[in-house]
C-alpha positions as CSV (number, residue, x, y, z in Angstrom):
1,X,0.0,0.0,0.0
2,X,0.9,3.5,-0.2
3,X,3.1,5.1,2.5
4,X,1.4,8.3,2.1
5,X,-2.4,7.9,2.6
6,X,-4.5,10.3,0.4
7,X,-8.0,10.9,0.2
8,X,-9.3,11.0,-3.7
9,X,-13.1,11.6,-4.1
10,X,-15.0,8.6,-5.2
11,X,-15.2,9.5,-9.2
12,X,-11.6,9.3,-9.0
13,X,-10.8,6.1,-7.2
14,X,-13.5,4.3,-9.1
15,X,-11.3,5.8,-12.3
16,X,-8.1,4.4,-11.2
17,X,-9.9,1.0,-10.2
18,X,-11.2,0.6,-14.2
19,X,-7.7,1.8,-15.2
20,X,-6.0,-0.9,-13.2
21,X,-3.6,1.7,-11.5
22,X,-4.2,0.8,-7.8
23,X,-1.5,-0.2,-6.0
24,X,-1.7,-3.9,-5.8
25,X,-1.3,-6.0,-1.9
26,X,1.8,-5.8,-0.1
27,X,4.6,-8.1,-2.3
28,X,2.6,-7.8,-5.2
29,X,4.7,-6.2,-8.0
30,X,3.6,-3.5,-10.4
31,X,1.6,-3.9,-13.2
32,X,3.0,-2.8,-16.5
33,X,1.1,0.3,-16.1
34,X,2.8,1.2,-13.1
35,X,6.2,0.7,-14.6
36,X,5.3,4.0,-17.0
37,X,8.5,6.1,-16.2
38,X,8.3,9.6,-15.2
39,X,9.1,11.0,-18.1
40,X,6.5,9.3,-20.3
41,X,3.7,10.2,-18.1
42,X,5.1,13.8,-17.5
43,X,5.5,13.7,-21.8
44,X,1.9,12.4,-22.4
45,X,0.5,14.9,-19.7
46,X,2.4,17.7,-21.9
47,X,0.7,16.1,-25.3
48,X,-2.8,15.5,-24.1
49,X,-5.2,17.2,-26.4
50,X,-8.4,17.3,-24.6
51,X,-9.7,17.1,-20.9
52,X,-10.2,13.6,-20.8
53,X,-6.7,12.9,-22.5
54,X,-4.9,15.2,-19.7
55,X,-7.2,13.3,-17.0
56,X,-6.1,9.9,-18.0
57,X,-2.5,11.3,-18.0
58,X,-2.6,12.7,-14.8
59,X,-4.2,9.5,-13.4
60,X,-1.5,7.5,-15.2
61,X,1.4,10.2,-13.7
62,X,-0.3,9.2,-10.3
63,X,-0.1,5.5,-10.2
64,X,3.5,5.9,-11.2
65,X,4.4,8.2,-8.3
66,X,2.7,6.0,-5.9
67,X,3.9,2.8,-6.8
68,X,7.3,4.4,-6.5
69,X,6.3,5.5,-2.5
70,X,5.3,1.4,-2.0
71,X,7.5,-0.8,0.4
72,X,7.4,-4.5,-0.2
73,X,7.4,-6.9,2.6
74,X,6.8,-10.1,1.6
75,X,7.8,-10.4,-1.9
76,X,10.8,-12.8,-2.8
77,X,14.1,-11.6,-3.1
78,X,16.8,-9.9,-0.2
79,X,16.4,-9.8,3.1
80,X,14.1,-7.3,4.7
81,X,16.6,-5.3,5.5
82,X,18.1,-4.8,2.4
83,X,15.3,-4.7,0.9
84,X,14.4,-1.5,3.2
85,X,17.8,-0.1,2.2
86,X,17.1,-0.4,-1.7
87,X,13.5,1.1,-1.1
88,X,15.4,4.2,0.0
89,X,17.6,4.4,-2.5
90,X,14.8,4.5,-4.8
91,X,12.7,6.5,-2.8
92,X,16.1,9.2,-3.1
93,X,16.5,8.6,-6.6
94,X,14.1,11.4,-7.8
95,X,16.4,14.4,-7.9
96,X,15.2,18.4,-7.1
97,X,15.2,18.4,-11.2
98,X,13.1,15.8,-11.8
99,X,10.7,16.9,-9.2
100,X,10.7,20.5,-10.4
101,X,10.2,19.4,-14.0
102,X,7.3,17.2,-12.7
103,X,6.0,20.4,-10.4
104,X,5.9,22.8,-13.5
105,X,4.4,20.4,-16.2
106,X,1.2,19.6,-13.4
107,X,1.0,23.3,-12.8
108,X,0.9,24.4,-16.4
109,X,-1.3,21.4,-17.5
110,X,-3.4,21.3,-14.8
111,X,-3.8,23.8,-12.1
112,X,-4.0,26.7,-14.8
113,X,-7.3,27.6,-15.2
114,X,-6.8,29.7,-18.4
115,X,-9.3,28.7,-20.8
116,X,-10.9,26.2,-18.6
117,X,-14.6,25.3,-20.2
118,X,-16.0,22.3,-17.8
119,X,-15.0,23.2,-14.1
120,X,-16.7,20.3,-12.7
121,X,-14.3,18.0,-15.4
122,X,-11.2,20.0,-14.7
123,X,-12.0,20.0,-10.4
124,X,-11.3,16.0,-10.6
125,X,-8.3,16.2,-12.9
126,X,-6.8,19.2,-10.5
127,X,-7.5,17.0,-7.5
128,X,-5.2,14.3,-9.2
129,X,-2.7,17.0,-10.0
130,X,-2.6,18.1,-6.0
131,X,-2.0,14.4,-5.2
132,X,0.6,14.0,-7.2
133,X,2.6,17.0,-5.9
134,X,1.6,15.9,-2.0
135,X,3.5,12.4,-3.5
136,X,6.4,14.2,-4.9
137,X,6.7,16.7,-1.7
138,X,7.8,12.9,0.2
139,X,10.0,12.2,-2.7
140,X,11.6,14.8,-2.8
141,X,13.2,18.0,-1.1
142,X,12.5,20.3,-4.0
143,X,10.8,23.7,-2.8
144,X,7.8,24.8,-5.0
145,X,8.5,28.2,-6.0
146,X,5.7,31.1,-5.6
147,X,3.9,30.6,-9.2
148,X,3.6,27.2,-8.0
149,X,2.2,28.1,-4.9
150,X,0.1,30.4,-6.6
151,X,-1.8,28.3,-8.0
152,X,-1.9,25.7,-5.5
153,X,-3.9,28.0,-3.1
154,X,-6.7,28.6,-5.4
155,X,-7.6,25.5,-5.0
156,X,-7.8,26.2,-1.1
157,X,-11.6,27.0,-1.0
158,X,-14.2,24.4,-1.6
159,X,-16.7,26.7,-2.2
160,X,-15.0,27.0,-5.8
161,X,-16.3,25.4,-8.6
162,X,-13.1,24.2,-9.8
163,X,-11.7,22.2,-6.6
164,X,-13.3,19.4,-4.7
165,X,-13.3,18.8,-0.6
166,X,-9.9,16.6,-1.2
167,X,-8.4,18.7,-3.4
168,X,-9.1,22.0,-0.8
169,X,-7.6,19.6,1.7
170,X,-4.3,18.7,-0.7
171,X,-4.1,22.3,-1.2
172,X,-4.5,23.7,2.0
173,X,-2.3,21.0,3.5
174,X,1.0,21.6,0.8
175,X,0.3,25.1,0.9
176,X,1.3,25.0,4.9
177,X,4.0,22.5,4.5
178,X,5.6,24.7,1.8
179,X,4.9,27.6,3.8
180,X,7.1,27.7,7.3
181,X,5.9,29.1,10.4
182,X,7.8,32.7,9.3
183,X,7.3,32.3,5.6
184,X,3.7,32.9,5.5
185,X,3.6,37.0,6.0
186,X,6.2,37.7,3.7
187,X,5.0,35.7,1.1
188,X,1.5,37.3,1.3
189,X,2.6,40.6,1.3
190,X,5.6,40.0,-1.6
191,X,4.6,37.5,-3.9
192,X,0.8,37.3,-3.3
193,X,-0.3,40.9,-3.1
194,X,2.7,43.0,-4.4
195,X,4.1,41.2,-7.1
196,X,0.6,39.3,-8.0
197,X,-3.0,41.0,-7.0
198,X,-1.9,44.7,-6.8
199,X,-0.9,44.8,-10.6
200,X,-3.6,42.8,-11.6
201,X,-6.0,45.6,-9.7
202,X,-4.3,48.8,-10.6
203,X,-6.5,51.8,-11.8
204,X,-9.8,49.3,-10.8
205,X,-11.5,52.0,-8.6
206,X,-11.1,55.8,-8.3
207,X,-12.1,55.9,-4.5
208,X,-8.1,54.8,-3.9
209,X,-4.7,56.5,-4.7
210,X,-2.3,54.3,-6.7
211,X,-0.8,53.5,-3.7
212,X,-3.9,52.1,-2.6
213,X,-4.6,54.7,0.2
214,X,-8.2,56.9,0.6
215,X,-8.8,59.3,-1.9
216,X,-8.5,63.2,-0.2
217,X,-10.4,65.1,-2.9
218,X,-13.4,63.6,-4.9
219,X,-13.7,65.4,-7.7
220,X,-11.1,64.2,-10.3
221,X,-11.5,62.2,-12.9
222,X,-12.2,58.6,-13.0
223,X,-9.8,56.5,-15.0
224,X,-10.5,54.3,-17.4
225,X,-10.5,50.8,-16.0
226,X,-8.2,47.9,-17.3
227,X,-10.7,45.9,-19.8
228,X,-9.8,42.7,-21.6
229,X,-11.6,40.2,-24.0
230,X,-15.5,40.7,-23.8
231,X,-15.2,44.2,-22.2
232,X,-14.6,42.4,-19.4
233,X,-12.4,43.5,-16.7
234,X,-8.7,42.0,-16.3
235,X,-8.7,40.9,-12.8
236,X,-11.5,38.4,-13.8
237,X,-9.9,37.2,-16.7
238,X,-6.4,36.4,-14.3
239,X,-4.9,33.2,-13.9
240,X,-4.9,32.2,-11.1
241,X,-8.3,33.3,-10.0
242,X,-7.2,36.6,-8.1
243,X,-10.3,36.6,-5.9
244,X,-9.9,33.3,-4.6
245,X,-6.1,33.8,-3.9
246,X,-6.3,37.2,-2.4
247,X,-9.7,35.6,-0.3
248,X,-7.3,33.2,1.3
249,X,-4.5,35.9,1.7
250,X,-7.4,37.8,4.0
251,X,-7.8,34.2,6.0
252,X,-4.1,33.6,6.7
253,X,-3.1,36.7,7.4
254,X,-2.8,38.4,10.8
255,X,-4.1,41.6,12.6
256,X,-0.6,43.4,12.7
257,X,0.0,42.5,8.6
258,X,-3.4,44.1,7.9
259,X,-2.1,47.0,10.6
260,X,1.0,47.1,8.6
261,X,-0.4,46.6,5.1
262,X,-4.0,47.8,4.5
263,X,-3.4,49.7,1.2
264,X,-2.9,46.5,-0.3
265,X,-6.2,45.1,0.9
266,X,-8.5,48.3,0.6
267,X,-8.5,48.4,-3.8
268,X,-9.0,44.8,-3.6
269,X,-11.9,44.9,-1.2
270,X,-13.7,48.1,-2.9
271,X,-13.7,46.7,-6.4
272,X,-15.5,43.5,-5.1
273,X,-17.5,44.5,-3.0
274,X,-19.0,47.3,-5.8
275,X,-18.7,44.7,-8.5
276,X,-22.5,44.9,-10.8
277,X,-22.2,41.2,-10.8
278,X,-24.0,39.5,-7.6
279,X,-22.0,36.9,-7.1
280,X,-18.8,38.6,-7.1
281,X,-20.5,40.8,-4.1
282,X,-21.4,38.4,-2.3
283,X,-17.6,37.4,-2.4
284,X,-16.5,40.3,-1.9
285,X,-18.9,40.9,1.3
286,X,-17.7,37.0,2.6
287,X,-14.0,38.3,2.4
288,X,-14.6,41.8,3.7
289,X,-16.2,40.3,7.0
290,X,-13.0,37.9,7.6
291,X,-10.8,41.4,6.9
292,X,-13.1,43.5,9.6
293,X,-12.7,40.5,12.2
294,X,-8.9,41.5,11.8
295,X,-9.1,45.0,11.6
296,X,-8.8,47.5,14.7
297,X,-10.3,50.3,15.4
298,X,-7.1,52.0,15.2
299,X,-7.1,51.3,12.1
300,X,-10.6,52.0,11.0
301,X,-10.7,55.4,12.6
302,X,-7.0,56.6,11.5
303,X,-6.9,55.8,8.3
304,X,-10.5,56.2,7.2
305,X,-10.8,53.0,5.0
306,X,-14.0,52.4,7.6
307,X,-16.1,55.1,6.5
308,X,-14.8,53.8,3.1
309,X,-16.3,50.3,3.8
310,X,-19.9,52.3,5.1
311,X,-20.6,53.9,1.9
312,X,-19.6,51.0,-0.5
313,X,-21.5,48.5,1.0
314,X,-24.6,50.8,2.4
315,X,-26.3,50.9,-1.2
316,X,-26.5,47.0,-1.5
317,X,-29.4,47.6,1.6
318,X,-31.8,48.9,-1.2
319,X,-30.5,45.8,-3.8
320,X,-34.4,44.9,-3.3
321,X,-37.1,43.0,-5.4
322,X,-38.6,43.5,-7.9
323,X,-35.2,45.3,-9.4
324,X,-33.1,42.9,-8.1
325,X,-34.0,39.0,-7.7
326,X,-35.5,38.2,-4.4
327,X,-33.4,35.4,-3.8
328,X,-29.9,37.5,-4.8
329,X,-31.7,40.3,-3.0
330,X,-31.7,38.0,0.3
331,X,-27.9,36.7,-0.6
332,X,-26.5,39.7,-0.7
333,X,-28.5,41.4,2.7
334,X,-27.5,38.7,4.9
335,X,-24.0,39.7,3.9
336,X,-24.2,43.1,4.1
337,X,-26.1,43.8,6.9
338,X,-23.3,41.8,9.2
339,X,-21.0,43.6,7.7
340,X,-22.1,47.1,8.7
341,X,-22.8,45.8,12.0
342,X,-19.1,44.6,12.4
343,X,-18.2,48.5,11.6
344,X,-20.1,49.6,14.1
345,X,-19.5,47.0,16.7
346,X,-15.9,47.7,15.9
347,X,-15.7,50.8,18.3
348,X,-16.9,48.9,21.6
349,X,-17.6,52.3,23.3
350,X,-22.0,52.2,23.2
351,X,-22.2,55.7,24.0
352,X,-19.9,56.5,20.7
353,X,-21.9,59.0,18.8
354,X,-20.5,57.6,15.4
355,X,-21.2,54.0,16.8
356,X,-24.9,55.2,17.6
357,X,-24.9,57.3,13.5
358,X,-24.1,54.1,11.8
359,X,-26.6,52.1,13.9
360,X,-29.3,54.5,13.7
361,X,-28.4,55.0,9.5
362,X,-28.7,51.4,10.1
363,X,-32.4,51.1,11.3
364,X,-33.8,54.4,9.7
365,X,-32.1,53.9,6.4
366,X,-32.0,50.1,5.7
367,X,-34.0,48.0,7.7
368,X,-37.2,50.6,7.4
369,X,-36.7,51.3,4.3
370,X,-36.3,47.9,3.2
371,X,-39.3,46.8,4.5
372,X,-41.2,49.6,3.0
373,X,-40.6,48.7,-0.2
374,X,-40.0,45.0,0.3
375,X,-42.9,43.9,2.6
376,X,-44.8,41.2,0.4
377,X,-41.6,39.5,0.0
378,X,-41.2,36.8,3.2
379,X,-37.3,35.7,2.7
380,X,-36.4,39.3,2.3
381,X,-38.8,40.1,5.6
382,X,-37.3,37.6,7.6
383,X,-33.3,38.9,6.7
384,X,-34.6,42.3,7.8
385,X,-36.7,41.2,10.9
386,X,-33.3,39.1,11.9
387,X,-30.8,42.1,11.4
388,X,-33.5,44.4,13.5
389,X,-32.9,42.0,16.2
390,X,-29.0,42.2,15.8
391,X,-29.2,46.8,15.4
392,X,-31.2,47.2,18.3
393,X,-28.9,44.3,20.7
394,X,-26.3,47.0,19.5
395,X,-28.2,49.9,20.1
396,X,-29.6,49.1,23.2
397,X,-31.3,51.6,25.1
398,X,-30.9,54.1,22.0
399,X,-33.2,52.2,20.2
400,X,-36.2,53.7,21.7
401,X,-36.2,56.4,19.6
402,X,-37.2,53.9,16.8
403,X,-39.4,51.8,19.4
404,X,-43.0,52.8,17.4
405,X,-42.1,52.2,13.7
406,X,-40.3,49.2,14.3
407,X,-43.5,47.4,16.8
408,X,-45.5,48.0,13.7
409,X,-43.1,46.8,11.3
410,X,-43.1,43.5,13.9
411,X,-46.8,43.7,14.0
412,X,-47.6,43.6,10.6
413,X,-45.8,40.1,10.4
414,X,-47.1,38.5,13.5
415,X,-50.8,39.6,13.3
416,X,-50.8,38.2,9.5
417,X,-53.3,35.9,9.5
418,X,-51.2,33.9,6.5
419,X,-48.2,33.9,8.4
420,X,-48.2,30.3,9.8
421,X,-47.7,30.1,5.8
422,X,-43.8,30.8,6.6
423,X,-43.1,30.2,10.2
424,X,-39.3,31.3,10.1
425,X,-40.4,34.7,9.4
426,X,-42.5,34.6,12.2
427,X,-39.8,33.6,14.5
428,X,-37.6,36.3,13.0
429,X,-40.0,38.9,13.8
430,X,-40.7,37.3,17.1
431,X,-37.0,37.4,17.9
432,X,-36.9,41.0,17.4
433,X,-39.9,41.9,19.5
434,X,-37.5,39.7,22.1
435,X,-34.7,42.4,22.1
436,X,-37.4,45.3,22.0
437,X,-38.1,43.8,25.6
438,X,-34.7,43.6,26.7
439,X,-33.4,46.9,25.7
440,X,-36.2,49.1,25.4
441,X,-38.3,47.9,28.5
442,X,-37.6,51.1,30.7
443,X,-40.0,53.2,27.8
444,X,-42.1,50.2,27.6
445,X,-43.8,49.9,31.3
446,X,-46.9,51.1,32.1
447,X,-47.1,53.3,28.7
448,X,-49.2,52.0,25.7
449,X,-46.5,50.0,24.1
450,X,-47.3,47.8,26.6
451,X,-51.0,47.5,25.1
452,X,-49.5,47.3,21.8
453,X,-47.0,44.5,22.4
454,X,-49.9,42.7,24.5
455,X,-52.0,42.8,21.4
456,X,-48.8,41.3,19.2
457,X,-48.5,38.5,21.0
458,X,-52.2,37.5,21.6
459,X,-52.9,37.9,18.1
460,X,-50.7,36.3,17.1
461,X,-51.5,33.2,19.8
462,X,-54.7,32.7,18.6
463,X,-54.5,33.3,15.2
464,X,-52.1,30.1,15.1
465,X,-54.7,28.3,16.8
466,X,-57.0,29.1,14.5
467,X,-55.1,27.2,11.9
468,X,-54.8,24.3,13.9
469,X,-57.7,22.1,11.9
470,X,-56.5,23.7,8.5
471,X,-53.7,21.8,7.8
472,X,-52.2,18.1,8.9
473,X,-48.9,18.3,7.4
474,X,-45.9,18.0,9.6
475,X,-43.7,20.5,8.1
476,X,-46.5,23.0,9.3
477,X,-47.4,21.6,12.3
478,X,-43.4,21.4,13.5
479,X,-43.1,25.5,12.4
480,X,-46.3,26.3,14.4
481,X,-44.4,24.5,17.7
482,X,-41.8,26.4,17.5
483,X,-43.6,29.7,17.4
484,X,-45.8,28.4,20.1
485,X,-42.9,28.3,22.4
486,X,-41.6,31.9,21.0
487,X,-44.7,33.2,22.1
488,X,-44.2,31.4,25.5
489,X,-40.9,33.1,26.0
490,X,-42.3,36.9,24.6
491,X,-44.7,36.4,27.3
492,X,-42.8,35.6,30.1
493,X,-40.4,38.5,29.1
494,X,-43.1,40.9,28.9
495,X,-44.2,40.1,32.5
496,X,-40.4,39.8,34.0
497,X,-40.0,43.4,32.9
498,X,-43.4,44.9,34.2
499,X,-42.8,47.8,36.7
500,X,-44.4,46.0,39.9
501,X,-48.2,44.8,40.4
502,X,-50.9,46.5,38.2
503,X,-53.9,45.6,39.6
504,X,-56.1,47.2,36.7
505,X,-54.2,45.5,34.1
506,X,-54.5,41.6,36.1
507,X,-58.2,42.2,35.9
508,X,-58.5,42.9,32.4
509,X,-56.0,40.5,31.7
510,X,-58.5,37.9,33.4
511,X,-61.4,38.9,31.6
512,X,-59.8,38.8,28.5
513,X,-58.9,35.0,29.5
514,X,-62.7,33.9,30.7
515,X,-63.6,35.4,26.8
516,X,-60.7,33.6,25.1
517,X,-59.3,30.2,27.1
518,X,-57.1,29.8,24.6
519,X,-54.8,32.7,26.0
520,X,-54.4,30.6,29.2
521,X,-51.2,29.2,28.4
522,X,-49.9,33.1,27.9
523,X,-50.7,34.1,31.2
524,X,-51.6,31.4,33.7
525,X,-51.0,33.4,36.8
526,X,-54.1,36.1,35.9
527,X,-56.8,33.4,35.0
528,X,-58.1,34.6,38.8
529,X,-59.1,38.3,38.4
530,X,-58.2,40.2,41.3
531,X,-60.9,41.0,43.9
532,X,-63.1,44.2,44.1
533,X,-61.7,45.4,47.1
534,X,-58.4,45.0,46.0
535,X,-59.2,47.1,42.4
536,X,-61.2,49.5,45.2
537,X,-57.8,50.1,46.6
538,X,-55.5,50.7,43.7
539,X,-58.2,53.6,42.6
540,X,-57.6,54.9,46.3
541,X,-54.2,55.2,45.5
């Protein structure tokens, strides 16, 4: 067997079984097609005309690199020992040159991506090719040099089309063993960003310097961007994919290289994120969260790459149907949102008045104003409903001061008589009323939010139970359980946080329960009304 276990996906050892390139038992010697030398696999990989030619090549280029890694025990021939000794020697036998030449012709065969057609095809074969250099990195002591590793970490993302859950692994695994414990911040900052993604960016946004810092004075000139083929921009048209290696230069590296090195970051991160094409947002928004988890506040706030950030992600709030796709609309707002959040979280200081701007901007701006225009659309209802929850937990007790509009905004989807129709919405909205309670509760006690969040939760109570006989199906049934136990916890928060006894509002509380048993469960401890001398007494007072 191998002494190097690797992981392929199934399509690929199913492949090698039909091919007859396993390795055989221990003692069993090679089948002709493992005795292919090096050189004529490496010379049929060059040579293969099509996809499923290089495949077959690359499969063949593996079998010979792992029979080469095999140590047999029982076959005839010397003794163990010397058999051990000549395994070495063979093991040894592939030189830095061979390796190298081996290295480049995977790299330029495989892991290139220019031109690539079928990324699902071309995922398997790369998988193969990663294998192959994980063999040849046991083989051999030749380094891989950076165009090499180039390409080797954008195939570090699974998410990818062109790279499988092995072949992240491979990558992600090589990349570190290449990659010492003080090699990785020079080589993103050199090779990576400097020599790689900075001129492959340059002139991509006129809201940064060519050094890559803020721009002071707003009113020059754009200039034209770098197109290529198609009108289409060069950086997408790069090779390797400069999004996926710069997203995994934003992963590795640490809070005092961004510190150090934000101008190469901040182009990157602009053009992305203000791409027209959603799905190069959405990246863009995924990379620019990982960048704010590393950023400071320092930084932020010095440099003023934070109220850069604000402004180029604040217009994606309004990316809302029927303009944009509900279901890129939602994509993009669960991104965004989190994002804008992290700004303002950034400064940990609650009383910060530009902490308390974004926040509000937040509210006022995008979750209002969303819903305003979005409000018969229940995925993008329930992102909004979610991210109210997460403002006003920042806000706390600022969030008063949007305390009406947004108990209607929550009303509207909890009294909906339809809304057992999408039960995660429900919860959402249920969720924020929740952190209404929490933060807001000194301007909700004794005042008539009080009524008003009473009449949310009871309506909303019996309008499930309503629905009870109207539908058997369990997917239903399970969605209307959870909200009952929402509803449970709403309730009990709204009484923890009433301001001491209130007499008048126990007895009409327990008159509103001999009308409607079904409210029993809300409010168990008022099903007695209180007494009339007792209600005698609280009008004394």
């Amino acid at each position: 067997m191998p002494e190097v276990q690797v992981p392929l996906s199934r399509p690929n050892s199913n492949r090698l079984q039909q091919l007859g390139l396993l390795a055989g038992d221990e003692g069993q010697p090679p089948s002709p097609a493992q005795r292919l030398g090096l050189d004529d696999a490496v010379q049929r990989l060059s040579s293969a005309p099509d996809e499923r030619s290089r495949y077959d090549a690359v499969l063949q280029l593996f079998a010979s690199l792992s029979c080469q890694q095999r140590t047999p025990e029982t076959a005839p021939g010397p003794p163990s020992s010397q058999r051990h000794e000549q395994h070495q020697r063979q093991r040894r036998h592939l030189s830095p040159a061979a390796a190298s030449t081996v290295t480049q012709s995977l790299v330029a065969s495989v892991l290139s991506l220019d031109r690539v057609a079928d990324y699902t095809a071309r995922a398997l074969t790369a998988e193969l090719a990663l294998t192959c250099l994980d063999l040849l990195s046991t083989a051999s002591s030749a380094p891989l040099d950076d165009q090499a590793l180039l390409s080797i970490v954008s195939y570090t993302d699974v998410r990818d089309p062109w790279t499988t859950h092995a072949a992240s692994r491979l990558a992600a695994r090589l990349v570190s063993s290449h990659l010492p414990a003080d090699r990785p911040a020079s080589f993103i900052v050199g090779p990576l960003l400097q020599a790689y993604v900075r001129p492959v960016f340059s002139g991509s946004s006129d809201k940064v310097t060519s050094s890559g810092r803020p721009v002071q004075f707003h009113g020059r000139l754009s200039s034209p961007r770098k197109l290529g083929m198609d009108n289409m921009p060069c950086w997408k048209q790069s090779d390797p994919p400069v999004t996926s290696v710069f997203r995994w230069a934003v992963e590795n590296a640490s809070t005092s290289l961004i510190a150090e090195n934000w101008p190469l970051f901040l182009p990157v991160l602009l053009v992305l994120v203000e791409d027209h094409e959603t799905h190069v947002r959405e990246k863009g928004l995924a990379t620019l969260a990982t960048f704010l988890s590393k950023c400071t506040l320092k930084t932020l706030r010095a440099t003023g790459i934070g109220n850069l950030f604000e402004e180029a992600v604040f217009p994606m709030l309004l990316f809302l149907p029927n303009l944009t796709p509900e279901q890129d609309s939602a994509n993009l707002l669960r991104l965004a949102y989190p994002v804008l959040l992290q700004l303002a979280e950034a400064d940990p200081d609650p009383q910060s008045h530009k902490r308390r701007r974004l926040l509000d901007r937040l509210v006022r701006d995008g979750i209002m104003a969303g819903y305003s225009h979005a409000s018969q659309h229940a995925t993008i209802v329930q992102v909004l409903m979610h991210n109210m929850a997460a403002a006003v937990s920042c806000l706390g007790i600022f969030s008063v001061k949007h305390l009406q509009n947004l108990l209607r905004m929550i009303e509207s989807v909890m009294t909906d008589p339809f809304a057992i129709a999408c039960p995660s919405t429900v919860l959402a909205a249920a969720e924020a009323l929740d952190a209404l309670l929490s933060h807001c509760w000194p301007r909700i006690t004794e005042t008539k939010h009080a009524g008003h969040i009473l009449r949310i939760i009871t309506i909303c109570w019996l309008n499930l139970h309503d629905q009870e006989d109207d539908t058997d199906q369990a997917a239903t049934t399970s969605g209307r359980d959870r909200i009952f136990k929402q509803l449970l916890v709403s309730s009990r928060l709204f009484k923890f946080i009433w301001a001491g006894p209130n007499l008048e509002m126990q007895h009409k509380l327990a008159e509103a329960l001999s009308q409607e048993p079904r409210l029993a469960p809300l409010f168990l401890e008022y099903a007695s009304p209180p007494s009339i001398s007792e209600c005698r007494a609280l009008a004394r007072e």
